[in-house]
C-alpha positions as CSV (number, residue, x, y, z in Angstrom):
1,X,86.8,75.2,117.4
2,X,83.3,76.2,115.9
3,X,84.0,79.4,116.5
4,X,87.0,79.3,114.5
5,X,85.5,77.6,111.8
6,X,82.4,80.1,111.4
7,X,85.3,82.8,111.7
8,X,87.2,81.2,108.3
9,X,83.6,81.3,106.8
10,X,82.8,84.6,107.1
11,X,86.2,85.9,106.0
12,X,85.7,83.5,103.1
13,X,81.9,85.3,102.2
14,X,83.4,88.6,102.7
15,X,86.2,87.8,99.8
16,X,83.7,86.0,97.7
17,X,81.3,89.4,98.4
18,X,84.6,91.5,97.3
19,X,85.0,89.6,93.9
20,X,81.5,89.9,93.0
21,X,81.4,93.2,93.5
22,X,83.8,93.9,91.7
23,X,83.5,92.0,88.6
24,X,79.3,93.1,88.6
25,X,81.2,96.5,88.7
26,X,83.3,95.7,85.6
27,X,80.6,94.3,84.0
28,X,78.1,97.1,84.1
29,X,80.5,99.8,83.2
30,X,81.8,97.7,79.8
31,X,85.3,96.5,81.1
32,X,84.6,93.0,81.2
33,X,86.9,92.1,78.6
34,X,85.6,93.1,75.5
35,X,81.9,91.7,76.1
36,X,78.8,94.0,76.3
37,X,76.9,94.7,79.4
38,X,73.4,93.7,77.8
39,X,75.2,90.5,77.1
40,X,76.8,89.7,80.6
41,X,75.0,87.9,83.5
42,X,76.6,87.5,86.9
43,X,75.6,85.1,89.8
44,X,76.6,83.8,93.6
45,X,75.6,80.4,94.3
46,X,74.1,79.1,91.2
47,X,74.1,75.6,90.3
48,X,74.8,74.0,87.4
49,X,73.9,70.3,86.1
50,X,76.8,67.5,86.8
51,X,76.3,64.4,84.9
52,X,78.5,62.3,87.0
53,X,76.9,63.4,90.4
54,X,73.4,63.8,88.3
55,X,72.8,66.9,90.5
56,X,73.6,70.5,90.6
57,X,77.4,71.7,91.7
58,X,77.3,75.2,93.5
59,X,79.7,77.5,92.0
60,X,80.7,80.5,94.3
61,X,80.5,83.3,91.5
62,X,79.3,82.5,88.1
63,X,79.3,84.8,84.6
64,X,77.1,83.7,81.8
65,X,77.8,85.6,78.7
66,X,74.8,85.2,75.9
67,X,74.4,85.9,72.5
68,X,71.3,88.6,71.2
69,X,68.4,86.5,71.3
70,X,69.5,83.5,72.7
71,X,68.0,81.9,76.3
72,X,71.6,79.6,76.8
73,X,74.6,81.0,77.4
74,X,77.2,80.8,74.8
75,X,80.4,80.8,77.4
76,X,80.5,80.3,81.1
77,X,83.4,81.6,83.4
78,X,82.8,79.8,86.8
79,X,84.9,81.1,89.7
80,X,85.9,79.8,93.1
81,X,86.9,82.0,96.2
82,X,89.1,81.1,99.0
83,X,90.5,83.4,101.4
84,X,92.4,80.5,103.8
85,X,94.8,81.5,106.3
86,X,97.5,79.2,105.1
87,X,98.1,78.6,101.7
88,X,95.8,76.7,98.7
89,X,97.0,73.7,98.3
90,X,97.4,71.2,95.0
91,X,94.2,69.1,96.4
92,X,92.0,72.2,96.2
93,X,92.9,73.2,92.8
94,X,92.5,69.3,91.3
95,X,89.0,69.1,93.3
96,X,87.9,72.9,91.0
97,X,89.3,71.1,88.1
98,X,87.2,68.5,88.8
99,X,83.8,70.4,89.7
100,X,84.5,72.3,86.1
101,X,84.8,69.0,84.2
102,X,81.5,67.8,85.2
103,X,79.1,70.6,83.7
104,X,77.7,69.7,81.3
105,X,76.5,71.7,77.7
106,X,78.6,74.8,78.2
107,X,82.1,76.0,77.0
108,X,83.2,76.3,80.7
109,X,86.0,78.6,81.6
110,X,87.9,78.4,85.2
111,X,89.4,80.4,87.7
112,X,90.3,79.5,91.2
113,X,90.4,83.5,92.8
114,X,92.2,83.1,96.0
115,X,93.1,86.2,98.8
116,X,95.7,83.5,99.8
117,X,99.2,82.7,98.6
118,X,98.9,79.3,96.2
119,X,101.8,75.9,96.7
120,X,104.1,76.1,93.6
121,X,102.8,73.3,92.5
122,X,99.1,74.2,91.9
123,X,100.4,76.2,88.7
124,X,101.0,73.0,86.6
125,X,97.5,71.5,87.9
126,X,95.8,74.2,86.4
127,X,97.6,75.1,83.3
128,X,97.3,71.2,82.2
129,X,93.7,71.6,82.9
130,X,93.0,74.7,81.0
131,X,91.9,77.2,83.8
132,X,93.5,79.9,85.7
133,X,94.5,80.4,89.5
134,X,94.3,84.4,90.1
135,X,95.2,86.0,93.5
136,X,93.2,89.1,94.2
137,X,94.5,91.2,96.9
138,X,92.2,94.2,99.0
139,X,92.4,97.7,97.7
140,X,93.8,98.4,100.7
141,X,96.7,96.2,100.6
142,X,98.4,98.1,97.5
143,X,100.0,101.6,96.5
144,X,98.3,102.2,93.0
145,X,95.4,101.1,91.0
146,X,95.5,101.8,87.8
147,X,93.0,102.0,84.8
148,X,93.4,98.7,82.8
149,X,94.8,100.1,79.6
150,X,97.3,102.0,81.4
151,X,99.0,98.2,82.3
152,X,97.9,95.3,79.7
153,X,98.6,94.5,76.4
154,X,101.7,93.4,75.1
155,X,104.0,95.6,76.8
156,X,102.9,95.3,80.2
157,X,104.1,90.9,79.6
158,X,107.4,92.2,78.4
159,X,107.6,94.8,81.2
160,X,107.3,92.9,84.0
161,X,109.3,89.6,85.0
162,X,107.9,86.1,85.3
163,X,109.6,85.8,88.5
164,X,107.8,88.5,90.2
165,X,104.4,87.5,89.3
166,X,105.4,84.3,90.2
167,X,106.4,85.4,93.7
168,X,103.4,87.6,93.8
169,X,101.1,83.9,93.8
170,X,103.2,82.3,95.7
171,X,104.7,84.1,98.9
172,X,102.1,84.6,102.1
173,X,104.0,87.6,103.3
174,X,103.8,89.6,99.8
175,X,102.4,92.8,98.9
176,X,101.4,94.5,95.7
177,X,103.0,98.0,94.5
178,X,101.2,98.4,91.2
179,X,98.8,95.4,90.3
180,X,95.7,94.4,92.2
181,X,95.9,90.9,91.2
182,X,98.5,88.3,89.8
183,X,97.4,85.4,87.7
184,X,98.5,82.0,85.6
185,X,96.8,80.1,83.0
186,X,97.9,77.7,80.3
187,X,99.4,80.4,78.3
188,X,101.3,82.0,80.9
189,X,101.9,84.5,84.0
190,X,99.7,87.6,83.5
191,X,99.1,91.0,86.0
192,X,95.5,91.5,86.4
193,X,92.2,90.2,85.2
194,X,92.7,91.7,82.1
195,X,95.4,89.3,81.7
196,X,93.6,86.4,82.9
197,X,90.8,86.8,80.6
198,X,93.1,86.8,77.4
199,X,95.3,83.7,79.1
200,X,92.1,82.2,79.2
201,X,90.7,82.8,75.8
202,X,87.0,83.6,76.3
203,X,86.6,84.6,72.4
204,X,87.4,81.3,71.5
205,X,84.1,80.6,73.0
206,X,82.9,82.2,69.7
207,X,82.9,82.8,66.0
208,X,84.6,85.6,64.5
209,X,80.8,86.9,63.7
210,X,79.3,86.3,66.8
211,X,81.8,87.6,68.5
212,X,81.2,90.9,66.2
213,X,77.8,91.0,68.2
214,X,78.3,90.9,71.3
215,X,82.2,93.1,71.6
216,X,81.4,96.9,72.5
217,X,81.2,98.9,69.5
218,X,84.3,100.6,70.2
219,X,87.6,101.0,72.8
220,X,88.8,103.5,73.7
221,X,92.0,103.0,75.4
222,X,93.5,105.2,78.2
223,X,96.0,107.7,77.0
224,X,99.7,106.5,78.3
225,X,101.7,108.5,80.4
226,X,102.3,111.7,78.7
227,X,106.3,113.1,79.2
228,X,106.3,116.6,80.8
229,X,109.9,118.1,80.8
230,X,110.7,119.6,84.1
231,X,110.8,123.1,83.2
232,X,106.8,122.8,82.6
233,X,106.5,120.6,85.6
234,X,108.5,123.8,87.3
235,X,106.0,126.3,85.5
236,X,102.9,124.5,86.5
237,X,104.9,124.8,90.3
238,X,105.3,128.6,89.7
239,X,101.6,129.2,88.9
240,X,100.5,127.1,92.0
241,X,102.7,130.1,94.2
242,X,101.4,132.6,92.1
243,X,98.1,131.8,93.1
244,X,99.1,131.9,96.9
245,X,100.8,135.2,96.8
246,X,104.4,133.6,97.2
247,X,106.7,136.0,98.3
248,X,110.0,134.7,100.2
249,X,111.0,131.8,102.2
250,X,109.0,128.8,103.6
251,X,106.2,127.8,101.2
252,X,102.8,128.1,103.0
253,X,101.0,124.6,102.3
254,X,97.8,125.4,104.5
255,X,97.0,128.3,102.0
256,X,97.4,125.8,98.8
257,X,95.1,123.6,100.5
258,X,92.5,126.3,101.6
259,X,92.6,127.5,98.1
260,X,92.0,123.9,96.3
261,X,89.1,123.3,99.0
262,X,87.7,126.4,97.6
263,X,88.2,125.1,94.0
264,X,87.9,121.8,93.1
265,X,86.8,120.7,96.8
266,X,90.1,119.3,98.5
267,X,90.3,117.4,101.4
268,X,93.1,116.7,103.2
269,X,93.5,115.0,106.6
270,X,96.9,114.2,108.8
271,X,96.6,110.7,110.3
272,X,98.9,108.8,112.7
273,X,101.7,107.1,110.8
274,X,100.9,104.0,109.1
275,X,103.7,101.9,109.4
276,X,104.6,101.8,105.7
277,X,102.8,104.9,103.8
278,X,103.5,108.5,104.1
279,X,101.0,109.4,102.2
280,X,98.1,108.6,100.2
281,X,95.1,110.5,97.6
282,X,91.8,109.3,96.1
283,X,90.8,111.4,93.0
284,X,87.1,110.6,93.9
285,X,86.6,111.8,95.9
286,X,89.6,113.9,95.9
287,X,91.3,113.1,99.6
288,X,95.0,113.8,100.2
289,X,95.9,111.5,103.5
290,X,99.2,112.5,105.1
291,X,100.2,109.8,107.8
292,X,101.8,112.1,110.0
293,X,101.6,113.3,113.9
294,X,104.0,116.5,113.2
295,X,102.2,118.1,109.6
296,X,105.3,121.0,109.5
297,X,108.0,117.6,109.7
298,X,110.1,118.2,107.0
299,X,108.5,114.5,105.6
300,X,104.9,115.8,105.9
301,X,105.6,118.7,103.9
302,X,107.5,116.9,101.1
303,X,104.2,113.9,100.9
304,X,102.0,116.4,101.3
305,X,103.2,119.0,98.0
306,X,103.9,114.8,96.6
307,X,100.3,114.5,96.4
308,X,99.2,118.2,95.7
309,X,101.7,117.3,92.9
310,X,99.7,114.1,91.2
311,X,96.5,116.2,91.6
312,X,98.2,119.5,89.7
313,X,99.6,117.3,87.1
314,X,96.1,115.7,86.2
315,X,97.2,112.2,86.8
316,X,93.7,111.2,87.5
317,X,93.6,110.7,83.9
318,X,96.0,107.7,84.8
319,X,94.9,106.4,88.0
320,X,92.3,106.7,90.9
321,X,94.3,106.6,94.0
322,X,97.8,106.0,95.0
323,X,100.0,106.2,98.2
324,X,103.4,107.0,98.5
325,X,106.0,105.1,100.9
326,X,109.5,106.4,102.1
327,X,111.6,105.0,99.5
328,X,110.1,106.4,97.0
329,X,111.1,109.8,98.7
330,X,114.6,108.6,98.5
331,X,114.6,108.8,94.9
332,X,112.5,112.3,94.7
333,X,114.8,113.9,92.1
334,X,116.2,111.3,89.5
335,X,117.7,113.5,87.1
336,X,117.0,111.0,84.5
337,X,113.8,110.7,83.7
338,X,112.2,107.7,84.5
339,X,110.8,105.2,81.2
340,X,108.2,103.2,82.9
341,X,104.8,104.7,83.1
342,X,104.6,104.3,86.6
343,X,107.9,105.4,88.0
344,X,107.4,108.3,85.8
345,X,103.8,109.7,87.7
346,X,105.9,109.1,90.5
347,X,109.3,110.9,89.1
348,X,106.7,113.9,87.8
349,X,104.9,114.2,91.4
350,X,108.2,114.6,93.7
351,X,109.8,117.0,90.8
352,X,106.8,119.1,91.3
353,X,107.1,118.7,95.2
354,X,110.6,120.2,95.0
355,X,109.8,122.9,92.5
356,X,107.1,123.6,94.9
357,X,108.9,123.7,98.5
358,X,111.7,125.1,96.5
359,X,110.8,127.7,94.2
360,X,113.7,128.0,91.6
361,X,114.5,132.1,91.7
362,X,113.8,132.4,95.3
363,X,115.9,129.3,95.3
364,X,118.8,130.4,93.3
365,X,118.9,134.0,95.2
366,X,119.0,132.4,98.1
367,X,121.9,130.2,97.3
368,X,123.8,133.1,95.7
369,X,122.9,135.6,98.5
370,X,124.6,133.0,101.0
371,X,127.4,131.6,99.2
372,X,128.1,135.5,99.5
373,X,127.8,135.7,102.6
374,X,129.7,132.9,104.0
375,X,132.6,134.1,101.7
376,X,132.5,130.8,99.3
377,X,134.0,131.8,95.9
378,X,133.8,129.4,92.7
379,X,137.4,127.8,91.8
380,X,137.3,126.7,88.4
381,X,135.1,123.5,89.9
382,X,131.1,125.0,90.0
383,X,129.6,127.1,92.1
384,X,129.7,125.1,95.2
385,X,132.0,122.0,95.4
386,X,131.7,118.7,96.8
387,X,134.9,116.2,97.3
388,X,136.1,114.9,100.3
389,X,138.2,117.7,101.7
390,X,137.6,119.9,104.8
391,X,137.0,122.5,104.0
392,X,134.5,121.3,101.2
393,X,132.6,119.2,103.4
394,X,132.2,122.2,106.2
395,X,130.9,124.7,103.1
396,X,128.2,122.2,101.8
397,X,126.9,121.9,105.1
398,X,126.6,125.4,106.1
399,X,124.6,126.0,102.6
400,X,122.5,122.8,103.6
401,X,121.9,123.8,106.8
402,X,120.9,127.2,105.9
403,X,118.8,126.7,103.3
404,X,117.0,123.9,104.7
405,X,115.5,126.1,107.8
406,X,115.0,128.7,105.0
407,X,112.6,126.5,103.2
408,X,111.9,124.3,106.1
409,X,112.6,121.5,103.7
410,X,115.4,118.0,104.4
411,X,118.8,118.5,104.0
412,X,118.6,115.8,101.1
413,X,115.7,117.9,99.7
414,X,118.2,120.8,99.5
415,X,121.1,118.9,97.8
416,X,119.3,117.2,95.3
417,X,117.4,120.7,94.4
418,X,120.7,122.1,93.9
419,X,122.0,118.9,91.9
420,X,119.3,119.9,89.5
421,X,119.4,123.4,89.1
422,X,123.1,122.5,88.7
423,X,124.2,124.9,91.7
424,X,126.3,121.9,93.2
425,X,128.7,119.7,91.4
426,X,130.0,116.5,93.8
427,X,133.4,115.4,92.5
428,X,133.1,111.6,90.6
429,X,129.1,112.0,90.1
430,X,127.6,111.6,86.7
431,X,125.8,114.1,84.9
């Protein structure tokens, strides 16, 4: 049983160690909120006076945020860290409410950071009390992470549902896709700590001049996703081949990769297969992770020109790392381009992926050259004709099966490259 309990300890400290680090990070690099560095202290384990205990309560992390020339800090976030193996219950967020009640001389500010899923209740506990309960999941645990301007502000509330953020605080078993932390205060739901420091409303702390002191001079916001059409995404593709010597046929990923070693220092490894992500690439270093035993499987190849796609398309500009799992794949070729910022990085890198594998003239002489071959004439439908008849069906599998050893790319690969270079037409699809 001691064992145990030191065990819950130390998995405790090491998510307490994680927030620090983390918030000392944001801090010294000028994201916390909008407050400056040179006005931002950060502590583990400092005390602070209780009047109704008339001794010090230990707070797990604490940040003081002081105005020039003053000793006292004008506004104190205090912050709690629980990383149990069940769930936080009600008790343990009325006992922080009550520990942040009882300092005294500050304008306190609460948050109750938990690696743990939270009771439904606790929400109302805390929003009637006037802090925030924030769960902060391990960079490991999610497929993105995104810079902060790229998912607050007002759209990012209207963008994403109550009810996911919601279940994102309160089931065990969940996993984040996009956010590295999901939080409620008294004025809402909110994705991120961004979010939880405007639910929380630190500049209230201040005057409208004081505040003018300590803000950083200026923001500059990340750049939103910019639209590329697919005919550049297809050019960028092109230029990639050129600079491999592309002749004919199967598209030679190991020389890609030699040459971006070469270039901007590439690195990519092939891993045993995860259990969820294909694939996965850090900009900084720049790492391209491909969790596959087999790294000519039709699947590598597709994660792997994925990733070689978000690194060619600059998308570092928009994130620092992201991983790719198989459904995403599924949807590699939406012919609509996608309006959310993140389903279009994602709709960009697996267009470029098939422009890649798939080079569009090699492509469409291909296609020609064995439609001709196999005696497959066009009848007033398209080129090459999808329905439900025989004969239909047998033609659109020769083409597929063809073409995919051609390019050793998936059958699917091949149909929905076609699809877009509007080769094949499949009788009741919309355009």
């Amino acid at each position: 049983m001691e064992t145990q309990v030191l065990s819950t300890y130390a998995k405790g400290d090491r998510f307490e160690a994680r927030v620090f680090e983390f918030l000392s990070r944001e801090i010294n690099e000028g994201r916390f909120y909008t407050f400056r560095p040179d006005c931002c202290k950060i502590f583990r384990k400092k005390g602070y006076y209780s009047r109704d205990r008339e001794d010090l309560i230990i707070f797990d992390i604490s940040v003081e945020v002081f105005l020039p020339g003053f000793e006292t800090p004008s506004l104190l976030v205090l912050i709690e860290c629980k990383n149990y193996s069940g769930t936080v219950s009600v008790g343990d967020i009325e006992e922080f409410g009550s520990k942040i009640s009882q300092v005294a001389g500050f304008n306190a500010k609460g948050i109750f950071a938990s690696a743990s899923a939270f009771q439904s209740g606790t929400f109302n506990v805390a929003r009637n009390r006037g802090f925030g309960v924030l769960r902060y999941f391990d960079q490991s645990e999610f497929r993105w992470e995104l810079p902060r301007a790229l998912l607050t502000g007002e759209r990012s509330a209207k963008a994403r549902k109550r009810a996911e953020i919601e279940y994102a605080l309160t089931q065990t078993d969940f996993r984040p896709t996009v956010y590295s932390a999901y939080a409620v205060t008294h004025t809402g739901f909110a994705d991120g700590w961004e979010g939880i420091w405007k639910g929380l409303d630190l500049e209230s702390a201040f005057s409208k001049n004081d505040l003018s002191l300590i803000r950083q001079p200026t923001f500059i916001s990340t750049p939103r996703v910019a639209f590329i059409s697919r005919d550049k995404i297809d050019r960028l593709a092109q230029q990639a081949l050129k600079s491999i010597s592309y002749i004919r046929g199967e598209v030679d990923l190991t020389k890609l990769v030699s040459r971006e070693a070469d270039v901007s220092g590439l690195s990519v490894s092939f891993l045993e297969d995860s259990g969820s992500a294909l694939g996965s690439i850090t900009f900084s270093p720049l790492e391209i992770k491909i969790f596959a035993v087999d790294s000519q499987s039709h699947l590598a190849r597709f994660t792997l020109a994925h990733e070689l796609g978000h690194h060619a398309l600059g998308h570092k500009r928009y994130m620092t790392r992201e991983a790719i799992r198989a459904q995403d794949i599924d949807q590699s070729q939406l012919i609509t381009i996608p309006k959310g910022e993140v389903e279009r990085l994602e709709w960009q890198a697996n267009t470029f992926a098939s422009c890649l594998l798939m080079p569009k003239d090699e492509f469409q002489a291909a296609f020609g050259l064995l439609l001709q071959h196999l005696g497959i004439r066009n009848r007033g439908h398209g080129l090459l004709y999808l329905d439900s008849q025989r004969d239909n069906v047998i033609q659109f599998h020769a083409v597929c099966n063809s073409l995919s050893k051609y390019f050793n790319v998936s059958k699917t690969a091949i149909r929905l490259r076609m699809l877009a270079l509007e080769l094949l037409v499949e009788a009741g699809r919309q355009a």
